[in-house]
C-alpha positions as CSV (number, residue, x, y, z in Angstrom):
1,X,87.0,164.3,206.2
2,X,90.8,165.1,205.6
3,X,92.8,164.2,202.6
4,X,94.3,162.0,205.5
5,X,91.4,160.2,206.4
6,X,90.4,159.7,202.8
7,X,93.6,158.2,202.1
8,X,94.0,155.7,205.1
9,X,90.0,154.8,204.5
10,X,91.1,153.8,200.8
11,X,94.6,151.7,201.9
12,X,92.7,149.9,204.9
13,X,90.2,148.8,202.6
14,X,92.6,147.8,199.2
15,X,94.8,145.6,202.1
16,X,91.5,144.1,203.8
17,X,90.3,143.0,200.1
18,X,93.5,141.5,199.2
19,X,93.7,139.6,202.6
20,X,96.6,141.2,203.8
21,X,96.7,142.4,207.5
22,X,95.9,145.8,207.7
23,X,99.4,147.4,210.2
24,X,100.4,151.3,210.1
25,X,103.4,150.0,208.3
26,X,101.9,148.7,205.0
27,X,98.5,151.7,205.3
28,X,101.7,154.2,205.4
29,X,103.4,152.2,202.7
30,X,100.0,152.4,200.1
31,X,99.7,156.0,201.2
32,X,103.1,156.7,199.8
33,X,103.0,154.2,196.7
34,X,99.6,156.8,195.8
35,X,101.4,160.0,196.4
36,X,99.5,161.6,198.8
37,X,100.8,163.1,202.1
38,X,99.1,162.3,205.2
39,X,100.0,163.1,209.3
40,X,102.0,160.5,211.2
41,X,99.4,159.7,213.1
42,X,97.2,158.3,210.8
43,X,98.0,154.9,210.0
44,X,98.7,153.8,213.4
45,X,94.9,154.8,214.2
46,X,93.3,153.1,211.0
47,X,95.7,150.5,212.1
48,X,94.2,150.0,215.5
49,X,90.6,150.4,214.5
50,X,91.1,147.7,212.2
51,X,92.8,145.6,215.4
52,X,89.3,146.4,217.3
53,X,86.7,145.9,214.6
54,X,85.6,143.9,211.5
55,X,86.0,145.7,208.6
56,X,83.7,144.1,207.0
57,X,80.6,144.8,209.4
58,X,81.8,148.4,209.3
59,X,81.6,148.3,205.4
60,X,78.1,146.1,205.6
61,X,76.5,148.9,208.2
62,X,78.0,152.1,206.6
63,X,74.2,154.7,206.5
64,X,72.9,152.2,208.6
65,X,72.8,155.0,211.3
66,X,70.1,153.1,213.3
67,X,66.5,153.0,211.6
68,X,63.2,155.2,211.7
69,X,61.3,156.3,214.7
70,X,58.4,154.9,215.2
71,X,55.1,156.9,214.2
72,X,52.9,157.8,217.6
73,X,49.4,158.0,215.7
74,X,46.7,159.9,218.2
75,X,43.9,158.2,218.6
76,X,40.8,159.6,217.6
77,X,38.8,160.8,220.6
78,X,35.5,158.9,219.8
79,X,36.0,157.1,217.4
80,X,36.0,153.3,218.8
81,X,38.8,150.4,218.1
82,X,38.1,150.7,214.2
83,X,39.5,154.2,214.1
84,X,42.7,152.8,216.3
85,X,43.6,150.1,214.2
86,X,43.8,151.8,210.7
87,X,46.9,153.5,211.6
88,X,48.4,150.3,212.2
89,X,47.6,148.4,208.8
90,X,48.6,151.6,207.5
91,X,52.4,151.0,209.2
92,X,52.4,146.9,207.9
93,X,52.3,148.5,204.3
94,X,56.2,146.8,202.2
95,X,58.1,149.4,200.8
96,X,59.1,149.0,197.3
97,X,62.5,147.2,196.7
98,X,65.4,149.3,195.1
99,X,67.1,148.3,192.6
100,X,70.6,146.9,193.2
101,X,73.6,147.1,191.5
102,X,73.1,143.3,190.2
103,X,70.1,144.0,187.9
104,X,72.2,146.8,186.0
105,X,74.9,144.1,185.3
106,X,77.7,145.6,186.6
107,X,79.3,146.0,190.3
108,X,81.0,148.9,192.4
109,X,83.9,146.2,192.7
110,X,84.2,144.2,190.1
């Protein structure tokens, strides 16, 4: 990702969590107030993803990228339904929870 990129990511976000409508105009404008140099292009783009999306559902499924793939266990060749069904209790097993930001107190934005 460019210094470009970076940049317009970081303005599109600061004016979608003050409420302000995200245009080229004002992600050009925070650009500049920051100091950093960016191509022309750049805000008008951020500008019109943000006309065609939510940014909030793109910040809610950022690593998302789509889930597992489902395990294809082979089923023993004698081995009766017994055998068959293990692998799937096996699958029904919870993963332990992660620990959040919350429990340590403290939060990315706040």
């Amino acid at each position: 990702m460019s210094t470009g990129e970076i940049a317009c990511t970081y303005a599109s976000l600061i004016l979608y969590d003050d409420g302000i409508p995200i245009t080229a105009e004002k992600i050009a404008a925070l650009v500049k107030a920051a100091n950093v140099q960016v191509e022309s292009y750049w805000p008008s783009l951020f500008a019109k993803l943000a006309e065609k999306r939510n940014i909030e559902d793109l910040v809610m499924n950022v690593g998302s990228g789509g889930g597992a793939a489902p395990v294809a266990a082979a089923a023993p060749a004698a081995g009766g339904a017994a055998a068959a069904a293990a692998p799937a209790a096996e699958e029904k097993k919870e993963e332990p929870k992660e620990e959040s930001d919350d429990d340590m107190g403290f939060s990315l934005f706040d």
